[in-house]
Backbone bond lengths (Angstrom), bond angles and torsions (degrees), N, CA, C in turn:
res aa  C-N    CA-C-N  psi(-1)  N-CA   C-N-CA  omega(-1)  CA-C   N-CA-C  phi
1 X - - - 1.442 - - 1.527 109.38 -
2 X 1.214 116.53 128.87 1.325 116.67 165.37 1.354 131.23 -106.78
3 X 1.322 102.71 148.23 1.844 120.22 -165.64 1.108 112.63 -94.74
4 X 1.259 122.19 152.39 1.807 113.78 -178.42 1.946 75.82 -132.35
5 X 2.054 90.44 127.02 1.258 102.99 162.05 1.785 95.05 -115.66
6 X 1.709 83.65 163.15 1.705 98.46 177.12 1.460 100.14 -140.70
7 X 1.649 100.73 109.48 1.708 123.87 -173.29 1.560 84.01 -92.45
8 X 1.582 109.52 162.75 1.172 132.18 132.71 1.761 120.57 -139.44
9 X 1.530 83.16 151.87 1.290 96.12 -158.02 2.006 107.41 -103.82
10 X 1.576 113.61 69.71 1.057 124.67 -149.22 1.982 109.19 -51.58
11 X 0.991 106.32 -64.50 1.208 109.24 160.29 1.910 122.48 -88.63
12 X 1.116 135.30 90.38 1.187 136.53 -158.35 1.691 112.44 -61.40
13 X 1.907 106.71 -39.67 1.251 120.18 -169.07 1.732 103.05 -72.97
14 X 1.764 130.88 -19.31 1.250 131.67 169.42 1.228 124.91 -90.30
15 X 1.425 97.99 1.45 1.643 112.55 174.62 1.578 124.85 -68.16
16 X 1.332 103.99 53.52 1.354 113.57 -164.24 1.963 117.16 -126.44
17 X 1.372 113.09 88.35 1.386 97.76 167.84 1.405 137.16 -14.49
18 X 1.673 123.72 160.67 0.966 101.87 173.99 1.668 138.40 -121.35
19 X 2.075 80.96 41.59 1.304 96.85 157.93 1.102 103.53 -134.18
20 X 1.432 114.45 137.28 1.637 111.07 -177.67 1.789 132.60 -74.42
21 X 1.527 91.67 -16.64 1.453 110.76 164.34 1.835 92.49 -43.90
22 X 0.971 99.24 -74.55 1.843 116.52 -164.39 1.202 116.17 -60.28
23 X 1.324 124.64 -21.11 1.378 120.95 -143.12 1.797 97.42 -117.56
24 X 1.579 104.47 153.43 1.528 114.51 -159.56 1.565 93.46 -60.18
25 X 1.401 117.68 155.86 0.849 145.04 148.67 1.381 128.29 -101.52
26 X 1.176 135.82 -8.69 1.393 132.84 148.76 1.187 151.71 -31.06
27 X 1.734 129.47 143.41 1.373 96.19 -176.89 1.619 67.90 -161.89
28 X 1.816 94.53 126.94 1.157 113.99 -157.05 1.496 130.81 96.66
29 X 1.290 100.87 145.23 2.023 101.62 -172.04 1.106 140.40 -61.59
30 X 1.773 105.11 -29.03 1.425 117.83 160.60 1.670 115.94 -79.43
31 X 1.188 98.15 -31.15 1.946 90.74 167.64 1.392 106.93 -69.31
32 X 1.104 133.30 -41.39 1.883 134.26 175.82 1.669 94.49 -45.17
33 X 1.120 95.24 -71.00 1.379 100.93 -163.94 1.851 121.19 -47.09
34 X 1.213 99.64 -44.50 1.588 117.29 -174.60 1.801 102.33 -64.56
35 X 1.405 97.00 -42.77 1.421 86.28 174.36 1.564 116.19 -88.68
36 X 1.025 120.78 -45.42 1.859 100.41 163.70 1.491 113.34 -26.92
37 X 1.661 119.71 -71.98 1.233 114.74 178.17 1.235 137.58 -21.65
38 X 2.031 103.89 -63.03 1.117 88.87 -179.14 1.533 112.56 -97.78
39 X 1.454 123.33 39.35 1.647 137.03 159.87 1.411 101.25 -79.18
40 X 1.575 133.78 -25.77 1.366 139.35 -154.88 1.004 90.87 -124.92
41 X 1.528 160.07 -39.16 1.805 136.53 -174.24 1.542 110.54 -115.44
42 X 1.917 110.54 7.69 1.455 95.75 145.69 1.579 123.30 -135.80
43 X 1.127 126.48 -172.82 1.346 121.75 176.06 1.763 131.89 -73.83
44 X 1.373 93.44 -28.26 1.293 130.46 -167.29 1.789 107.76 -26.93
45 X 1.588 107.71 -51.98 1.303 120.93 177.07 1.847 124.06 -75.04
46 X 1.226 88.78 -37.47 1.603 101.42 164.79 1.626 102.46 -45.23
47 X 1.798 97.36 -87.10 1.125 96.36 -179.19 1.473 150.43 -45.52
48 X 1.743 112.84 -4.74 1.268 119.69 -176.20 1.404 105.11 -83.43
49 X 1.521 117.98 -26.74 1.365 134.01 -173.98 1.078 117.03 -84.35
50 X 1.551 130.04 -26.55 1.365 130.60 -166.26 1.653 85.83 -104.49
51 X 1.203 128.07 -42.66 1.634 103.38 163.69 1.451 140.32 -62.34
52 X 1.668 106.97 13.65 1.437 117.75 173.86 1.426 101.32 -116.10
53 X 1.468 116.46 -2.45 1.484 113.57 171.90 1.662 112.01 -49.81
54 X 1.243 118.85 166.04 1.423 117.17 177.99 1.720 99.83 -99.28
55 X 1.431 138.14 23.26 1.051 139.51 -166.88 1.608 105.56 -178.16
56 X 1.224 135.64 34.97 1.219 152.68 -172.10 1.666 106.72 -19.61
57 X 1.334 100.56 -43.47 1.616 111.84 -171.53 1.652 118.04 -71.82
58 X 1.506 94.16 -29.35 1.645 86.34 174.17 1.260 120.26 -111.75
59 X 1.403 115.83 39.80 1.127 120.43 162.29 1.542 114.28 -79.04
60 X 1.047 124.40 138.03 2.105 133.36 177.25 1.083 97.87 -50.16
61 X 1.719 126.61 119.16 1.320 115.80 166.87 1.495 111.87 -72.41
62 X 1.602 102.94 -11.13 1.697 85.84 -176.52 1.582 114.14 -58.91
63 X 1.535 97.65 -37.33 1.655 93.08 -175.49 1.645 109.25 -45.47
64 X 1.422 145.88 -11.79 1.198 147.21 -172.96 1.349 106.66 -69.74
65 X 1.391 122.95 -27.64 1.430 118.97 -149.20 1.213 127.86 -61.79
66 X 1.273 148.07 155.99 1.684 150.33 -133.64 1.348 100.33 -147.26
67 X 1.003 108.57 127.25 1.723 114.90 141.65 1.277 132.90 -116.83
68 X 1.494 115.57 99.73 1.513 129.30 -156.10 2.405 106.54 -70.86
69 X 1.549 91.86 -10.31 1.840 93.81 153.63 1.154 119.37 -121.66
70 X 1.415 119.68 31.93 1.363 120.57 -176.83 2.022 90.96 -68.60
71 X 1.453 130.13 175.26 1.263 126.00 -164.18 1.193 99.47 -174.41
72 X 1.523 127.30 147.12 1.726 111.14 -158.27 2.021 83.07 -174.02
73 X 1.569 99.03 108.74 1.255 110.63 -178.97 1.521 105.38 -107.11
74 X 1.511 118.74 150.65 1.490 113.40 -179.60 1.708 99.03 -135.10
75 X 1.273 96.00 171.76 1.533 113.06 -153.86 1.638 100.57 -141.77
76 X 1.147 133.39 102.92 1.568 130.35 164.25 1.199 110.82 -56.37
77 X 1.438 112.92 140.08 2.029 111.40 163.12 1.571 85.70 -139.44
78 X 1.682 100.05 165.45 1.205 102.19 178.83 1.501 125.81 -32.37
79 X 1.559 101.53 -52.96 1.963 108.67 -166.59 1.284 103.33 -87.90
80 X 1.416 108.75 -22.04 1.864 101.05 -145.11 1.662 105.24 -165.70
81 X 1.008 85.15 142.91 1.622 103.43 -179.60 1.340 127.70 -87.73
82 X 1.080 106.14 133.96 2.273 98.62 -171.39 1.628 89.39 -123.80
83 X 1.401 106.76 132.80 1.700 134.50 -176.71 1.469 88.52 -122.80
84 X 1.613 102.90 127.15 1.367 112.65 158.92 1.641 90.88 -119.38
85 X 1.599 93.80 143.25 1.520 115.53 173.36 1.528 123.73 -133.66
86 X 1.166 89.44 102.20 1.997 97.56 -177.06 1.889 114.30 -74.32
87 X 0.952 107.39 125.00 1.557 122.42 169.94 1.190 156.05 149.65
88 X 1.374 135.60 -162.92 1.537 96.09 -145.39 1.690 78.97 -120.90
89 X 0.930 131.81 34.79 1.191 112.58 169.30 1.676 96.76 -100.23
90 X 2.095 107.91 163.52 1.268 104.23 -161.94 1.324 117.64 -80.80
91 X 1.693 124.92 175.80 1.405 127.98 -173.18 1.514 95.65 -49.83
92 X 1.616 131.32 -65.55 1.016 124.83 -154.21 1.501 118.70 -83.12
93 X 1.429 133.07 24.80 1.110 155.86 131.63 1.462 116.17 -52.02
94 X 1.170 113.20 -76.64 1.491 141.98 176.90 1.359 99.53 -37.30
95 X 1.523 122.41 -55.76 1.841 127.47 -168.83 1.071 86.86 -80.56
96 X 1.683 145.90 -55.00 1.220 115.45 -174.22 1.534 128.55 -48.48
97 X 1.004 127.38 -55.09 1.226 136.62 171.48 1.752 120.36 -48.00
98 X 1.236 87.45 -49.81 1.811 87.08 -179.55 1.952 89.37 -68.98
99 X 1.116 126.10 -21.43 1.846 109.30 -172.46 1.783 96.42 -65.98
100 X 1.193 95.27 -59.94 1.735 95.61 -173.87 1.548 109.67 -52.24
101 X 1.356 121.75 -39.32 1.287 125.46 173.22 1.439 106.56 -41.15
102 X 1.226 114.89 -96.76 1.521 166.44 -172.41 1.680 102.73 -49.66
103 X 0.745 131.10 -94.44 1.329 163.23 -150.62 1.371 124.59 112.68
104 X 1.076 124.13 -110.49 1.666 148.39 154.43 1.508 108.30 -84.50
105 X 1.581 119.70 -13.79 1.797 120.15 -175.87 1.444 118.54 -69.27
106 X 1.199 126.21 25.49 1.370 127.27 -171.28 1.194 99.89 -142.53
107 X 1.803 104.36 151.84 1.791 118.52 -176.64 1.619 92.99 -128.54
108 X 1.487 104.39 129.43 1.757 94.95 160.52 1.496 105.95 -114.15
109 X 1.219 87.48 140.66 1.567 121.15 -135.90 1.983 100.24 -97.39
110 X 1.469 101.08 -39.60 1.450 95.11 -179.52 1.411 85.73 -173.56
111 X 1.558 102.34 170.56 1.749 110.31 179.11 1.400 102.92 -148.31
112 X 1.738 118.48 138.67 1.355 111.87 -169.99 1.399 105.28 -148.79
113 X 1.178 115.35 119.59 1.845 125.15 176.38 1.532 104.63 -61.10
């Protein structure tokens, strides 16, 4: 089943993890978006992070998990950017990723089955 979350990205320019390895590089709604996406239908980001773990191996592989139609559209407004992201992977998937993304720069905004 898939979920439709609705992030905003209140300040877009602090929307920055707080490792830069990890953290968005975007600037603009379709770059937010493109990189959420492909943070959610590949591994790529997981894995850059769990190889800076201090114990790589016992990290949960579930936390890895992918959704290869996960889909994540963005929207400019004057201040701030709103990312909706459809999919079925779980809420606390989703926050992980937007933390390494993002940091603390993101609001989720609503959640809808």
């Amino acid at each position: 089943m898939s979920v439709r979350y609705l992030i905003r990205l209140p300040r877009p320019e602090r929307a920055r993890g707080a490792e830069p390895a990890l953290a968005f590089t975007a600037h603009g709604a379709e770059a937010f978006a493109e990189q959420l996406q492909d943070a959610l239908r590949t591994p790529a980001l997981f894995e850059r992070w769990r190889a800076m773990q201090p114990d790589p191996d016992e990290v949960d592989p579930a936390l890895g998990a992918t959704d290869p139609h996960a889909a994540v559209g963005g929207d400019q407004h004057d201040l701030h950017v709103d990312l909706v992201a459809t999919t079925g992977l779980s809420g606390t998937i989703l926050k992980h990723r937007l933390r390494l993304l993002a940091g603390n720069h993101w609001e989720l905004r609503d959640v809808r089955a």
